[in-house]
ROPABA-368028 format. One record per residue: x, y, z of N, C-alpha, C in turn; residue in three letters. Coordinates in nm, 2 decimals. Last residue first. Layout:
// ROPABA-368028
X,Y,Z,X,Y,Z,X,Y,Z,ALA
...
END
This chain:
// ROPABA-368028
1.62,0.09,-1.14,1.71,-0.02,-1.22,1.81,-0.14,-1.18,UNK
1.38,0.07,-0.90,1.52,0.13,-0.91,1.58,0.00,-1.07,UNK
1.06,0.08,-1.01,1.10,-0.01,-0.95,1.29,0.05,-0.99,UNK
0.86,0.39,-0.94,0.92,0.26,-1.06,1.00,0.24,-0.99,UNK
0.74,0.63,-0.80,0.69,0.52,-0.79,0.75,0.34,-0.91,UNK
0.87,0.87,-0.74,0.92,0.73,-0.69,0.82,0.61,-0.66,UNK
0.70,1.06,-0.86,0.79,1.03,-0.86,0.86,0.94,-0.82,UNK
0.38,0.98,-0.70,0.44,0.93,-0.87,0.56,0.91,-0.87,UNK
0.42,0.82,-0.37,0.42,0.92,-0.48,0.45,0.93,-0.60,UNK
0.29,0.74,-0.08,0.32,0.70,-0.21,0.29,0.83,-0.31,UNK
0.15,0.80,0.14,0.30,0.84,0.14,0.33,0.82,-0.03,UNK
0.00,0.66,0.27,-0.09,0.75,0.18,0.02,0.84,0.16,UNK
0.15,0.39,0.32,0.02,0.38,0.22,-0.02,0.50,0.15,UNK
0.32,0.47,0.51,0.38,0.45,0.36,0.27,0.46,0.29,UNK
0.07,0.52,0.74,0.17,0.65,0.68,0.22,0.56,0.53,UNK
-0.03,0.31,0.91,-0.06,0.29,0.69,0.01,0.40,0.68,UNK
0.04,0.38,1.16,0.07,0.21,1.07,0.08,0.22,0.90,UNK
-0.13,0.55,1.22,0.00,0.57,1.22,0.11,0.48,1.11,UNK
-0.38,0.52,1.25,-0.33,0.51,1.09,-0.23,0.51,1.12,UNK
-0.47,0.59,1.52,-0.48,0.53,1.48,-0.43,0.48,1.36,UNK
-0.44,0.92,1.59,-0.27,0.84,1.56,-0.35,0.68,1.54,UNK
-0.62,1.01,1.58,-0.53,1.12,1.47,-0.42,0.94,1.46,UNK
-0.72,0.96,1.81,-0.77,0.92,1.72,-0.68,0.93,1.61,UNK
-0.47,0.90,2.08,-0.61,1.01,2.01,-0.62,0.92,1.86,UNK
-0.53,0.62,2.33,-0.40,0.72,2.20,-0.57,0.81,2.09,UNK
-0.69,0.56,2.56,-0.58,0.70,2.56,-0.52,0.73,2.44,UNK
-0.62,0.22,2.42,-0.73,0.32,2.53,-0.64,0.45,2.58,UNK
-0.51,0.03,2.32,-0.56,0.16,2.20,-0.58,0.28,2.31,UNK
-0.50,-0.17,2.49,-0.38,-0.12,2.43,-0.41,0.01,2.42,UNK
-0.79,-0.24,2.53,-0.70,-0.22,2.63,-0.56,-0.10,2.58,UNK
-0.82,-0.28,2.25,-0.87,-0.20,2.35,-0.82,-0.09,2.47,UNK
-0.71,-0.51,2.25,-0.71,-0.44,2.17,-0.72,-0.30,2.22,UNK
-0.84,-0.66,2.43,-0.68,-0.69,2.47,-0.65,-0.54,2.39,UNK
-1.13,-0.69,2.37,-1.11,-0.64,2.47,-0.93,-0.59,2.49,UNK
-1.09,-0.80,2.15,-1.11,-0.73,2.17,-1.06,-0.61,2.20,UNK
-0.98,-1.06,2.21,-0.87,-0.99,2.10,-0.96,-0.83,2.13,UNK
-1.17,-1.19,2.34,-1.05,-1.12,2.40,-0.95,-1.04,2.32,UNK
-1.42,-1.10,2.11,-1.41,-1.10,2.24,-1.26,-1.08,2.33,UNK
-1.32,-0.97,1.79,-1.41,-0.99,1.87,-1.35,-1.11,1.98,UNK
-1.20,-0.68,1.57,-1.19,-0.81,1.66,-1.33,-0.88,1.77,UNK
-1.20,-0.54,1.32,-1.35,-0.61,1.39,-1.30,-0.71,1.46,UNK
-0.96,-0.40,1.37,-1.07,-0.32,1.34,-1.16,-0.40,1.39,UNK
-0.78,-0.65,1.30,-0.79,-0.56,1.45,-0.90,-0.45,1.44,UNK
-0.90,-0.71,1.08,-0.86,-0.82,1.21,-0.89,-0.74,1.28,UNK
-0.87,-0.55,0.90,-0.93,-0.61,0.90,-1.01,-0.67,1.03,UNK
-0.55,-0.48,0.92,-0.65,-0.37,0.98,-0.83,-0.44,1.00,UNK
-0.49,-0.76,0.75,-0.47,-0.72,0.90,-0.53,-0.60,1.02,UNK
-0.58,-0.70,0.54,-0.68,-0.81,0.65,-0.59,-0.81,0.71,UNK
-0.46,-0.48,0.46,-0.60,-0.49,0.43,-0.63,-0.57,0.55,UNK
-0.16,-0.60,0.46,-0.23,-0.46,0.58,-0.42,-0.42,0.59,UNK
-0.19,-0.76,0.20,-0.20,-0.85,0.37,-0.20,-0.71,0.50,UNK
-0.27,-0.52,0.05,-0.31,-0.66,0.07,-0.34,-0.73,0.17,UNK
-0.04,-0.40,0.04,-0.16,-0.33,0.07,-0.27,-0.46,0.08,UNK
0.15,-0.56,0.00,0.16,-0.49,0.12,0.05,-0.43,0.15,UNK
0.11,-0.65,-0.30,0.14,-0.77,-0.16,0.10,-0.69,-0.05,UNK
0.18,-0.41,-0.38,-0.01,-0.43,-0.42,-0.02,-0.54,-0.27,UNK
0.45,-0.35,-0.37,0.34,-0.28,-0.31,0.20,-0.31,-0.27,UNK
0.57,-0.60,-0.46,0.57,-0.53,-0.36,0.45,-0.47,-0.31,UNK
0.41,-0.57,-0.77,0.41,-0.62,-0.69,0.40,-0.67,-0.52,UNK
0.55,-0.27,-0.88,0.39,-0.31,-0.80,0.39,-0.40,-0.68,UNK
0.73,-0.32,-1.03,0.74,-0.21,-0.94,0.62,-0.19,-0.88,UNK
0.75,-0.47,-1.20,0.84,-0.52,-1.10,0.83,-0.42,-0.99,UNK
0.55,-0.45,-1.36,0.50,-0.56,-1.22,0.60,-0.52,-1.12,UNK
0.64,-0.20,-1.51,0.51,-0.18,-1.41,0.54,-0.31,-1.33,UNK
0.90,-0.37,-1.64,0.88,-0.25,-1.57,0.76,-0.28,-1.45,UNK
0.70,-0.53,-1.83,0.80,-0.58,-1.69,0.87,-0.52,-1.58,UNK
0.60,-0.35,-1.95,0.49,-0.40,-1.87,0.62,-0.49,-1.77,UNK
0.80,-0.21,-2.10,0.75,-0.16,-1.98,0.64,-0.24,-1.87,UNK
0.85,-0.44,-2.23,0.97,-0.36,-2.13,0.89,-0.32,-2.03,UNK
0.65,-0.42,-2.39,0.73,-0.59,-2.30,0.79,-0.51,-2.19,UNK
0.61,-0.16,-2.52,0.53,-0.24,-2.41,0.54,-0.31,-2.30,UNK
0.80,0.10,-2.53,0.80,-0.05,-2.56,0.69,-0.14,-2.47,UNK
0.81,0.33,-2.49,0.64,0.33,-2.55,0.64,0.14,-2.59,UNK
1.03,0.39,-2.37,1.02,0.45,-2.47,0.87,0.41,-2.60,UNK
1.03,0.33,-2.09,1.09,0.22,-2.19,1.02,0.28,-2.31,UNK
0.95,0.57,-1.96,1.07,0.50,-1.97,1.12,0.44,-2.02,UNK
0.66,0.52,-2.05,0.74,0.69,-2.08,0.88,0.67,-2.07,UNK
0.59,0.32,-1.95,0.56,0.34,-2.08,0.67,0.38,-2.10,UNK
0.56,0.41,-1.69,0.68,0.28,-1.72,0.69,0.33,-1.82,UNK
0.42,0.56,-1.70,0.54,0.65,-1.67,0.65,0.51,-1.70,UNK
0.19,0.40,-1.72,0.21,0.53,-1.80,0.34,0.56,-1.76,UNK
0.21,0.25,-1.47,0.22,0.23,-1.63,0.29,0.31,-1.73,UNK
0.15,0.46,-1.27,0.31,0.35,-1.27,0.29,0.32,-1.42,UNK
-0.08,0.52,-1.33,0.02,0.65,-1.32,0.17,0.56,-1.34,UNK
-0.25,0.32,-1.31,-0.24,0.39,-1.46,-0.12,0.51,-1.43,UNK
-0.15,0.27,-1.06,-0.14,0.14,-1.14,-0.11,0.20,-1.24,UNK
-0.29,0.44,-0.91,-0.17,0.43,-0.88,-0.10,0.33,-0.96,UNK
-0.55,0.38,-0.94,-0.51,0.52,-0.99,-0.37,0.50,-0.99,UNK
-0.58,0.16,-0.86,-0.67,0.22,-0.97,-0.57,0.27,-1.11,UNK
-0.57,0.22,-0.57,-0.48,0.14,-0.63,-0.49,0.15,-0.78,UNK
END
């Protein structure tokens, strides 16, 4: 997220022509979203990662046969994100 903050900055910067106010209104309007989503997907993989007893087991149940590869299926937008579209549309 670090990384993805100083690259959305920097390129807000680069849009509002090094104006700060602008750009820093820029960068939120174009995080926010994002930061929310990685956030509440945090303590939701959270949940189902360390479930315990029937959520378990129910869990389990479900997951039992899909290959490992397709566990993340869910986070694809997460490691999908790209400089170029990463500012908020005018």
């Amino acid at each position: 997220m670090a990384c993805e903050d100083a690259v959305t900055l920097a390129l807000a910067l680069r849009r509002e022509g090094g104006d700060w106010g602008r750009a820093l209104v820029l960068y939120e309007r174009s995080r926010v979203a994002r930061t929310a989503r990685v956030v509440l997907s945090a303590r939701e993989m959270g949940r189902i990662y360390h479930a315990k007893g029937v959520e378990r087991l129910v869990r389990n149940e479900m997951w039992k046969g899909r290959p490992q590869e397709r566990f993340y299926d869910a986070l694809e937008w997460l490691y999908g994100w790209t400089a170029g579209t990463c500012l908020a549309d005018d």
